[in-house]
N, C-alpha and C positions, 0 to 999 in steps of 0.2 A: 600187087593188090594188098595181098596180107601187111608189107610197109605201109601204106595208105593208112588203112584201118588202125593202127598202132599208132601215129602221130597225131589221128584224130581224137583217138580216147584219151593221149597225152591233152592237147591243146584242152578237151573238155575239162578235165580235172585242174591245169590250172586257172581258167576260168572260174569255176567253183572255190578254190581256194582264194582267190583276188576275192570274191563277192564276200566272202565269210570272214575275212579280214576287215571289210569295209563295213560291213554291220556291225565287228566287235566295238570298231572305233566310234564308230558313228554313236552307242549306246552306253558306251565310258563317257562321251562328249556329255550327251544328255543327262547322264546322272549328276555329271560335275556339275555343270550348271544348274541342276535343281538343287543341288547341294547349297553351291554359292547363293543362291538366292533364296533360300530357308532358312538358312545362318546368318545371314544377314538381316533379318527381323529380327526385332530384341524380343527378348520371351518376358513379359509380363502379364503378371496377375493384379485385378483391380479390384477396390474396396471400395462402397459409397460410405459414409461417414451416418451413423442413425444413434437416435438416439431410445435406446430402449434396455430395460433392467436386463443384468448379467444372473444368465439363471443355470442350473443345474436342472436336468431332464432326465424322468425316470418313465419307471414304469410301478404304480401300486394296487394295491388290492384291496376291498373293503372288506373289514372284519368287526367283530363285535363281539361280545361276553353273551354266553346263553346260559340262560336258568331251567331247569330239568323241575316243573311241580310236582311234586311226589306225594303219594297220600300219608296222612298219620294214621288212619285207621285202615282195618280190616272190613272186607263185603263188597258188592255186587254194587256195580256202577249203574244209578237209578237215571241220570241226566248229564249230557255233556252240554253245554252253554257256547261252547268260541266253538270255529273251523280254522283251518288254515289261513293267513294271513289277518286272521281277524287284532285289528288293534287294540290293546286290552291297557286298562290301569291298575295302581295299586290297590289292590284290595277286592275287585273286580273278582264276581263268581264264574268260574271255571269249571266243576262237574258238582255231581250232588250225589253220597251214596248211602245206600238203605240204611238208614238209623235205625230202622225200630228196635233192635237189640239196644241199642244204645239209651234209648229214649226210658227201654224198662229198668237197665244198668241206672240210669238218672235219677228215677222218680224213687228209686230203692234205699241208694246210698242219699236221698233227702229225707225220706223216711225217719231211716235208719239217724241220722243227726239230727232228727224233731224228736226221736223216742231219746236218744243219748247224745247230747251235744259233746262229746270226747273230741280229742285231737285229731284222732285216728280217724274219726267218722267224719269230722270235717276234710281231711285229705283225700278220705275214698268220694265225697260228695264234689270236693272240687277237680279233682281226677273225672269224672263219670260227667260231669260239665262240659269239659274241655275235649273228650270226644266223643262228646253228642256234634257241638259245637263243630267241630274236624270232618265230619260228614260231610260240609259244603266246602269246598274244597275252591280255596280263593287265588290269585295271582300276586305273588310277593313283591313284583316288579313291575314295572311298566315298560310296553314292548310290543311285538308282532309276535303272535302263536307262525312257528316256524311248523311244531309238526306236532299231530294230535294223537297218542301212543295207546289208546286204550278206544273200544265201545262200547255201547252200551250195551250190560247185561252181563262183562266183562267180571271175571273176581280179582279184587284188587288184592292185595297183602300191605303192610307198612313198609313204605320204601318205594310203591310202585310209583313209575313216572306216565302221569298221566298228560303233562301235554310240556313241551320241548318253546320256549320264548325268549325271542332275540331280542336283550335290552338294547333299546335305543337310542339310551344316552348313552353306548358305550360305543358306539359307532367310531371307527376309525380306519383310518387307510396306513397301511404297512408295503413297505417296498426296502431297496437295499441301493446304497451308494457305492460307488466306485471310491478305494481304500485312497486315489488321488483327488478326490472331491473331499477326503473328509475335512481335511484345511481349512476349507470354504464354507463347510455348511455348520449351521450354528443353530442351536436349541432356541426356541423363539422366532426364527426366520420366517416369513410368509411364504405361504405355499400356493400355488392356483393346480385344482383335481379337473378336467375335462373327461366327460364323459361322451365319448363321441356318438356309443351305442344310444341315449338316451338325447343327447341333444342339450347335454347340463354340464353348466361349468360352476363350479361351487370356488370356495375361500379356505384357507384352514391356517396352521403352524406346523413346525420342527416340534411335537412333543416332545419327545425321544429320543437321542441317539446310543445305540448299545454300545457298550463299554470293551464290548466282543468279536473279533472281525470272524466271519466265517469264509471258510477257502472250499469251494466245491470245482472240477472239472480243473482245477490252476486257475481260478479267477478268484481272488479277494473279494469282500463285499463286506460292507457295515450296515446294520439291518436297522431302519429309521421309523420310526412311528408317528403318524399326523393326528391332529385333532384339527376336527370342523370350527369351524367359526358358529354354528347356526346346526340345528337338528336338521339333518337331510330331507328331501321329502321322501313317501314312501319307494318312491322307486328306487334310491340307493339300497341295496340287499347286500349282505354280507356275498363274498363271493366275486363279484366283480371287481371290475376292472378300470382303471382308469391313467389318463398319462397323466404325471402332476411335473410341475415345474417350480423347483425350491428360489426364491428370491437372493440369488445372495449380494448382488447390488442392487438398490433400485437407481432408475434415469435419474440424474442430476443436471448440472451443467456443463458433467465433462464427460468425456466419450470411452468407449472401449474398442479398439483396434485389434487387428491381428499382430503380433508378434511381428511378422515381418514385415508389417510396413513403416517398421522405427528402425533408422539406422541412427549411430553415433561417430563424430569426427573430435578434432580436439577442442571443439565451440560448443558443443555436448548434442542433444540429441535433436532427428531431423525425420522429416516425412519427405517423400516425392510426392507433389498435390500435381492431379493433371488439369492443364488448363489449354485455352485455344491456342497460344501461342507456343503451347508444347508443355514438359514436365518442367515443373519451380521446385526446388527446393526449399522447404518449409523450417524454421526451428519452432522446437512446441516445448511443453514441460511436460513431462512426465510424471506420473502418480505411483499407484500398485500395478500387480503383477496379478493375475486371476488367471491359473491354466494355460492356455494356447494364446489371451488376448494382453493388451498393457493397455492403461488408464491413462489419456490425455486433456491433461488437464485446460490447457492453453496454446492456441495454435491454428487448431481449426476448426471448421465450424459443422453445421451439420447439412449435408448431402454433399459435401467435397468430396472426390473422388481422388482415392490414394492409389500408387503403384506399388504393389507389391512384390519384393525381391521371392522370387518363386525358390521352392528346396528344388534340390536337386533331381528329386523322385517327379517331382511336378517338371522338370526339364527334360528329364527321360520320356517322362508319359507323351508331352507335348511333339519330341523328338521322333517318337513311334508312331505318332495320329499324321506325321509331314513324312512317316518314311524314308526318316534318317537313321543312318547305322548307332548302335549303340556303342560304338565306342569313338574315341574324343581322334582328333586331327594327328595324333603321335602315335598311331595306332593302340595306345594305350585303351583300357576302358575307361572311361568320363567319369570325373572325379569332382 
């Protein structure tokens, strides 16, 4: 009996081994052949042909020059005239403060140069003029009262700043390029500012480029300055934000491609155009060079569809999405 039971536990066991053997193979088989048939698709990346300006894409900020009005005289703030965003001009009354001292200073040193017309008495007469005169307290600038620093009843001194105004011709958008853009980007260049928060997209230039790169975190940057085409409307505010896009080609008749969809043999240079009857290859002329794309000048045309020789990172990625091993047929890693 005990014999019995002992050749049956054999016989199970190798049953069990036969089955585990035939699933190994069976699941080598199936990867091979997904293999072979994943490898066997050519791995390309495609291009439609467009035609539109090669541009450099940031991120800027709107800025501006502020004026701080400050009083020339001493005393007690009778009248403030603006609030907060109020748009103000040159010369535009701004606060009012108690003259009367002033007015008696005034009417004294005139006096005083009707009884003795001297030098001296006309310099204290026109002094005592000029801050009776200073009491109304005007805007040097033309702009937006950003922020209104005193109230009334307030005692001023000489020096105080009574209300904080954002010139508005000084309006400009600041942002920083990449130290490999700076090649490209040129003083004068057109600029398009999108403001997405507002719903506006403005015009401007390259006023600027600093002379200065600055390196913050290990990132280089060159710090660019724009001018508007046109005074903003009021809702541009110092402080925001906008994406802008530097022009540095505009569309012409010839195109801007990716890098890799130009190869060269010893008849010079060529594109892969895809068509129904499968991939052509193309000769074109070539132009410049701008970053990651090249300028074709002659060749093809616009919404041709190119084939792109993929990097090799782009072959990897593809390779992982099919769930192919990352290394190449010789066991080696893929090169």
């Amino acid at each position: 009996m005990k014999k019995w039971i002992t050749l049956l536990i054999i016989a199970v066991l190798v049953v069990l081994v036969a089955v585990v053997i035939f699933l190994n193979r069976a699941s080598a088989q199936t990867v091979s052949e997904k293999t072979a048939t994943s490898t066997q698709a050519p791995v390309f990346l495609t291009y439609t042909v467009t035609k539109e300006n090669e541009t450099v894409e940031i991120v800027g900020q709107v800025t501006a020059d502020t004026k701080k009005v400050t009083s020339k005289v001493s005393g007690d703030v009778l009248e403030i005239y603006v609030e907060e965003g109020d748009v103000v001009q040159v010369g535009q009354k701004i606060a009012k403060i108690d003259d009367t001292d002033y007015q008696i200073s005034y009417l004294s040193a005139l006096n005083s140069y009707k009884t003795s017309p001297t030098e001296i008495n006309r310099l204290n007469l026109e002094k005592a003029k000029e801050n009776l005169e200073n009491t109304t307290v005007v805007s040097p600038v033309s702009g937006v009262v950003q922020a209104v620093n005193v109230d009334v009843g307030d005692r001023v001194s000489v020096g105080t700043s009574i209300v904080t105004i954002v010139e508005t011709d000084t309006l400009r958008v600041e942002g920083s390029i990449s130290e490999y853009d700076l090649k490209n980007v040129k003083e004068g260049m057109k600029a398009v500012f999108t403001f997405e928060q507002l719903g506006l997209t403005l015009t401007g230039k390259v006023k600027r480029i600093s002379p200065v790169a600055e390196t913050s975190g290990g990132v280089t940057v060159i710090p660019v300055e724009f001018s508007f085409d046109q005074i903003p409307p009021s809702l541009v505010i110092p402080g925001l934000t906008c994406d802008v896009e530097i022009i540095i080609k505009e569309a012409t008749s010839s195109f801007f491609v990716p890098k890799e969809a130009v190869s060269q043999d010893q008849n010079g240079y060529y594109v892969m155009k895809q068509t129904p009857q499968g991939p052509q290859k193309v000769y074109v002329e070539v132009g410049e060079e701008l970053n990651d794309k090249i300028e074709i000048k002659k060749g093809v045309s616009e919404g041709d569809v190119l084939l792109l020789i993929p990097s090799q990172q782009e072959i990897q990625r593809l390779r992982t999405r099919q769930g192919l091993p990352m290394f190449g047929p010789g066991g080696g890693r893929a090169r």
